[in-house]
C-alpha positions in Angstrom: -4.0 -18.3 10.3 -5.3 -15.2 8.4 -5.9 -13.4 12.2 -1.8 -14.1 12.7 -0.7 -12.7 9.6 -3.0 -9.4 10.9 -1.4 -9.6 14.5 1.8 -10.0 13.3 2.1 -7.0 10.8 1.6 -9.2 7.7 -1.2 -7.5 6.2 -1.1 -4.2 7.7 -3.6 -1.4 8.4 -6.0 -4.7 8.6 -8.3 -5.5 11.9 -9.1 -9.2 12.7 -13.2 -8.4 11.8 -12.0 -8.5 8.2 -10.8 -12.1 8.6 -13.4 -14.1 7.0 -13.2 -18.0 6.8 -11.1 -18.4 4.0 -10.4 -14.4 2.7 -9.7 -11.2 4.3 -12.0 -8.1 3.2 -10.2 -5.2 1.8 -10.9 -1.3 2.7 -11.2 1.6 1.4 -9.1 4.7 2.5 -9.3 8.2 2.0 -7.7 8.7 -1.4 -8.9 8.3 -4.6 -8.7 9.7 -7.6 -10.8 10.3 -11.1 -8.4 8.4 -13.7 -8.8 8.2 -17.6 -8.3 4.7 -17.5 -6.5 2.3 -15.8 -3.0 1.0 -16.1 -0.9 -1.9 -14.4 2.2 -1.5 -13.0 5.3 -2.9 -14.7 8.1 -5.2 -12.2 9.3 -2.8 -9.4 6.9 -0.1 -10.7 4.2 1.8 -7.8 0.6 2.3 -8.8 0.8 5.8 -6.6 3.7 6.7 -9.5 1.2 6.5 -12.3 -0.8 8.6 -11.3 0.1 11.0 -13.8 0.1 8.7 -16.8 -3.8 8.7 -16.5 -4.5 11.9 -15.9 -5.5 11.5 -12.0 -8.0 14.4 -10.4 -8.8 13.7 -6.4 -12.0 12.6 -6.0 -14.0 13.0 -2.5 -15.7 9.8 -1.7 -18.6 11.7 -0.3 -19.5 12.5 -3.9 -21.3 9.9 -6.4 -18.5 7.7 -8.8 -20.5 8.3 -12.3 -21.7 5.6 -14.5 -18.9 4.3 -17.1 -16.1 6.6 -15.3 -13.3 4.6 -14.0 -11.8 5.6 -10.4 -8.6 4.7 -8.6 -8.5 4.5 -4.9 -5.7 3.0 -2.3 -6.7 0.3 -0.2 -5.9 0.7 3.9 -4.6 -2.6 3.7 -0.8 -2.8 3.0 1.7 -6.1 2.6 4.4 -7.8 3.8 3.5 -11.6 3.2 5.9 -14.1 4.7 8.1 -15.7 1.7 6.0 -18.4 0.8 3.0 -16.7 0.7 0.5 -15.1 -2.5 -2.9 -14.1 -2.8 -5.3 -13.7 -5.7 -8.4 -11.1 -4.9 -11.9 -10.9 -5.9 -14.8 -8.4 -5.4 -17.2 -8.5 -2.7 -20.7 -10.6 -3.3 -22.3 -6.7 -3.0 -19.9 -5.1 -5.1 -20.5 -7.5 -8.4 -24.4 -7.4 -8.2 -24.8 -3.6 -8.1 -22.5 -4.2 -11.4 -19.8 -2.3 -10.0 -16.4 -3.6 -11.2 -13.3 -3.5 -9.2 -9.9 -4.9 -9.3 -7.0 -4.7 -7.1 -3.6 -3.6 -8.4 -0.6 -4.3 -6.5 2.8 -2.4 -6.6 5.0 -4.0 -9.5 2.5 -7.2 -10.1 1.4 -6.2 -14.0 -2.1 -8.4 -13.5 -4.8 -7.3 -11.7 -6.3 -9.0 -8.9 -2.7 -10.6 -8.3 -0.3 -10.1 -5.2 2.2 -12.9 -6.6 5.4 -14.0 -6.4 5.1 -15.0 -2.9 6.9 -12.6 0.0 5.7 -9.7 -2.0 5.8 -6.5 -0.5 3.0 -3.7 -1.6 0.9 -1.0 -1.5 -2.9 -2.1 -2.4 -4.9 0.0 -5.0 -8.5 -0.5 -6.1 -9.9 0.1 -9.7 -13.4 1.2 -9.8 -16.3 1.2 -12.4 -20.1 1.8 -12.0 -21.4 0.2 -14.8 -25.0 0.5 -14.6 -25.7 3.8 -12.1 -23.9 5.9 -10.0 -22.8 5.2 -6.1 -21.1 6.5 -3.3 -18.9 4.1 -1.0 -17.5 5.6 2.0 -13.9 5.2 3.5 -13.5 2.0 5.0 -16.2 0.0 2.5 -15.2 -3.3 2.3 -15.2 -3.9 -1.7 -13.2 -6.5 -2.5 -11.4 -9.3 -0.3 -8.3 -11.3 -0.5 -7.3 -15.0 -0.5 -3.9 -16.5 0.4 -2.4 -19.6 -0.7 1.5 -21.5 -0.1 0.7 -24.0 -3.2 -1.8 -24.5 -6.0 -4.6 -26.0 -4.3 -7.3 -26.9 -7.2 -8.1 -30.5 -8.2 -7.5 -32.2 -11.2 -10.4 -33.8 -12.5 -9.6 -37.3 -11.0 -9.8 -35.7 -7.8 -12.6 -33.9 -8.2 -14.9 -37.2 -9.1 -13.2 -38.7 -5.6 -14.3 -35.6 -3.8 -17.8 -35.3 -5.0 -17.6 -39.3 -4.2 -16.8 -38.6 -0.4 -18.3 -35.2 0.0 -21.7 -34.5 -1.9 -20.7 -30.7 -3.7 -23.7 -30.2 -5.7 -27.2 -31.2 -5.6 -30.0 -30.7 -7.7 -32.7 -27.9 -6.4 -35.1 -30.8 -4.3 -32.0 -31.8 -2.5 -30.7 -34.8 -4.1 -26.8 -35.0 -4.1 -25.6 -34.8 -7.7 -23.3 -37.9 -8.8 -20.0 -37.2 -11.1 -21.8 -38.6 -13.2 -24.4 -36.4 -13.0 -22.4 -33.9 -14.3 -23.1 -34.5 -18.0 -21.1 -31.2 -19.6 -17.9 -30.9 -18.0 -14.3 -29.1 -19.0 -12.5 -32.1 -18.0 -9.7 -29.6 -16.0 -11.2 -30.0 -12.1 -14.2 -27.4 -12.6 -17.8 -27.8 -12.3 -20.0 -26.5 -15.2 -23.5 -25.0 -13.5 -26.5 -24.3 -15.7 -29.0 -21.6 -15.2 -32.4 -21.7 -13.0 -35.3 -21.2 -15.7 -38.1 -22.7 -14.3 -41.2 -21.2 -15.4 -41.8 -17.4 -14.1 -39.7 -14.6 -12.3 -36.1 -15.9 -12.2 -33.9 -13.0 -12.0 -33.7 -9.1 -12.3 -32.5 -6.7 -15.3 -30.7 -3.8 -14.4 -32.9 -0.7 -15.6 -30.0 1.9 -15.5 -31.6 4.7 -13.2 -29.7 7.7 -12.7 -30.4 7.3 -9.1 -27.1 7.1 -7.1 -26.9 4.1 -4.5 -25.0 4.3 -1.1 -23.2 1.8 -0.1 -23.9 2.8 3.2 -27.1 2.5 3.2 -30.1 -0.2 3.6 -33.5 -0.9 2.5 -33.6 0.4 -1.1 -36.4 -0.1 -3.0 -35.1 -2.4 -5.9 -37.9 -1.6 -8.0 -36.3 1.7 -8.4 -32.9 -0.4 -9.7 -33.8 -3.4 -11.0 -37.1 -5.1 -13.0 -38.0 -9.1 -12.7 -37.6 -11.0 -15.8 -39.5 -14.3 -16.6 -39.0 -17.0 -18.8 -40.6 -18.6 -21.2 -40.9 -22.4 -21.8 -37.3 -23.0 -20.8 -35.6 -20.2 -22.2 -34.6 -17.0 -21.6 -33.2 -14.0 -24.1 -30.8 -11.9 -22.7 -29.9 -8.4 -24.5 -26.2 -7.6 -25.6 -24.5 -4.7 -22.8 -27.5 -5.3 -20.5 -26.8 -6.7 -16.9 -28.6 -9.5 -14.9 -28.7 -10.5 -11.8 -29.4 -14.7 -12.0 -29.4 -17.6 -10.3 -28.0 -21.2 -10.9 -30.5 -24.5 -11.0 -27.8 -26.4 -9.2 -27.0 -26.0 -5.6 -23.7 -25.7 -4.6 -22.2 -27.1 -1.0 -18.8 -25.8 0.1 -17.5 -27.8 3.1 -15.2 -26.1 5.6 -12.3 -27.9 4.2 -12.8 -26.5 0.8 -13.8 -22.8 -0.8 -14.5 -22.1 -4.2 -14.2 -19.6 -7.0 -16.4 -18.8 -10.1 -13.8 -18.5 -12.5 -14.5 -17.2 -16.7 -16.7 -19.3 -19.1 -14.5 -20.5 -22.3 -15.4 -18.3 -25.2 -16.3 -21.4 -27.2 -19.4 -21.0 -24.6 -20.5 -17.8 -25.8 -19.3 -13.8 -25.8 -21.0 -13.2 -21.7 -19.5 -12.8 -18.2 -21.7 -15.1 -16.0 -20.1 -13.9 -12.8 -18.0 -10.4 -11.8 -17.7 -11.2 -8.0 -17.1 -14.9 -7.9 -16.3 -16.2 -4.3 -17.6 -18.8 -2.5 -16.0 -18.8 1.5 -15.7 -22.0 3.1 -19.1 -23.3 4.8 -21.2 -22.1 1.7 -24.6 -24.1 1.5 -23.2 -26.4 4.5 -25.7 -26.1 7.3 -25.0 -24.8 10.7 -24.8 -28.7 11.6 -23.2 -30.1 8.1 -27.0 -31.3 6.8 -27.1 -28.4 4.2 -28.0 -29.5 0.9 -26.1 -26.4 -1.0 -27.1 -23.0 -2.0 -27.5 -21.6 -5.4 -25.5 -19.4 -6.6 -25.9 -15.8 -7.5 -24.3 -14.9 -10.7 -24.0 -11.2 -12.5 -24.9 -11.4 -15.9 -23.6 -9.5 -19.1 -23.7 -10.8 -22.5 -21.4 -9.1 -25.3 -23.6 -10.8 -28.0 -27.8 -11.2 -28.2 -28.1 -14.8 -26.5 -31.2 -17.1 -26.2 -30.1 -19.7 -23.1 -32.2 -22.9 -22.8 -32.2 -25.5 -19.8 -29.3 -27.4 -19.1 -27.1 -25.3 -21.1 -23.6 -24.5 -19.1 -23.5 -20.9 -18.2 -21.3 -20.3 -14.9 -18.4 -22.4 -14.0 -16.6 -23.2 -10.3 -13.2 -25.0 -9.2 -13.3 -26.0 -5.9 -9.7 -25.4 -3.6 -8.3 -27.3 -0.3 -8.0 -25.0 2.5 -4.7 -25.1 4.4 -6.8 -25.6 7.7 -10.2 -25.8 9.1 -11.5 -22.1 9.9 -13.0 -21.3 13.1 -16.1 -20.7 11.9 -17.7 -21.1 8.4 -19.7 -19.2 6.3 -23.3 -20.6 7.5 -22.2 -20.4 10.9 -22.2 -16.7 11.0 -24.3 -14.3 11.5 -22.7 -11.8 9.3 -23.1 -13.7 6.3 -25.7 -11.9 4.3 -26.5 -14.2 1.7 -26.7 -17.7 4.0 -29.4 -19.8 2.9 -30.5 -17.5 -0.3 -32.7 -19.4 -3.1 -32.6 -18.2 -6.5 -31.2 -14.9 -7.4 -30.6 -12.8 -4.9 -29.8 -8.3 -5.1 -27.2 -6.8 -2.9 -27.7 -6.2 0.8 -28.5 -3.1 0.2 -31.7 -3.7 -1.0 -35.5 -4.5 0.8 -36.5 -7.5 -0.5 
């Protein structure tokens, strides 16, 4: 379905290698610009017409994006969605653990990450941070991908419990399918709640902030250079106010074709932290070539706004699971371009030797 909306002009300036089982990637072109912040675009409003409302200088994408300097490019990609179509976007797996933030602005949709109401026509743009040090990505990086929907497709919580009854979702790390019951903290609105992996020893990675640029073109960095290993102790972990992880969840998480899934924002009742900035899970995550997977963990990139101490079995990342429109070809642990298939624990970026 996503490759006919690419053959038939849909989603233009798109080529059927970006279809992925349940999102399409999104590229970079040519032109972007050095911004002084970032600004959504009012009803019937361009992005490419505010350019001068932040104070836009061209940047060449051959030169690093610095640390804490916000950019705006324009995606290749451009729409013409059938009427009873939308999409919602999210950054790439790669793009949220080298703690690089992005978000997709539409023309005259004033949220980011939107293309709504349905039918909408637009031009794509891309807002981009480096947060922790500097990087280059090249024209045509794929940064950010795109989902499309016809209807809200989330469960309540009723059928959630009848899903996880007929199709085991989570299971604990030794491979035991988790009940509904199981799931002792819950939101009681169709999500799962996941708790962090703190088993004694090196669990995760802490961003030490090199000046170093990384190339998103590029392979085989050393992470050592990028990142440190952090350990807990006795079931808990501190984690430093502005400082970014890279961490895993203890529970594994199994996506069947049918179905994706989105990490979607703690409640601040939870605590001041973002527990996830890329937050998609494609269709065929933690399935098994054959359907005998027992789940995945998943990744999560960490920043806490306030000094936290996080024990075991304390909720940390959150997921809502949504009914695909219709089987994909092939799912995510059936390819072999999935990069992250079959990962345990936390995981860095493909870009980096590990």
């Amino acid at each position: 379905m996503l490759v006919d909306l690419i053959r038939t002009g849909y989603i233009a300036g798109a080529v059927e290698a970006q279809a992925n089982p349940s999102s399409i990637d999104l590229s970079l072109s040519e032109e972007c610009y050095r911004v002084e912040g970032i600004v959504q675009p009012r009803i019937g409003e361009r992005v490419a017409d505010l350019l001068g409302c932040v104070g836009a200088i061209p940047h060449e994408l051959s030169h690093p994006m610095e640390v804490g300097v916000s950019y705006l490019a324009r995606l290749r990609e451009r729409l013409r969605l059938p009427r009873e179509v939308y999409g919602y976007c999210n950054p790439k797996s790669s793009t949220g653990r080298n703690d690089v933030h992005v978000r997709v602005l539409a023309d005259g949709v004033p949220r980011f990450d939107a293309v709504t109401p349905a039918g909408h026509k637009a031009e794509l743009w891309l807002a981009i941070t480096p947060k922790s040090f500097p990087v280059v990505i090249h024209p045509g990086e794929r940064v950010a991908q795109m989902r499309l929907f016809t209807a809200n497709t989330r469960f309540s919580e009723l059928e959630l419990e009848v899903e996880i009854k007929r199709n085991s979702l989570v299971f604990s790390p030794g491979g035991r399918p988790l009940e509904y019951d199981d799931l002792k903290i819950t939101d009681a609105d169709g999500s799962v709640l996941l708790t962090l992996s703190l088993r004694n020893g090196a669990i995760g990675y802490r961003c030490r902030r090199p000046s170093r640029v990384l190339d998103f073109s590029q392979r085989g960095y050393c992470w050592e250079d990028y990142f440190e290993r952090i350990r807990a102790e006795e079931g808990m972990l501190r984690l430093r106010r502005g400082e970014f992880y890279v961490l895993s969840t203890h529970e594994c998480v199994c996506v069947p074709p049918h179905l994706s899934c989105e990490a979607v924002d703690m409640d601040s009742r939870t605590g001041e932290f973002r527990s996830h900035y890329a937050g998609y899970i494609d269709a065929g995550w933690g399935f098994g070539k054959n359907g005998k997977g027992k789940g995945s963990p998943i990744t999560l990139e960490v920043r806490p706004f306030e000094d936290l101490v996080i024990r075991e079995w304390q909720a940390f990342a959150k997921i809502r699971f949504e009914r695909m429109a219709a089987l994909p070809d092939a799912h995510y642990d059936e390819l072999a371009t999935s990069h992250y298939r079959g990962q345990r624990g936390a995981r860095l970026s493909k870009h980096f030797a590990q």
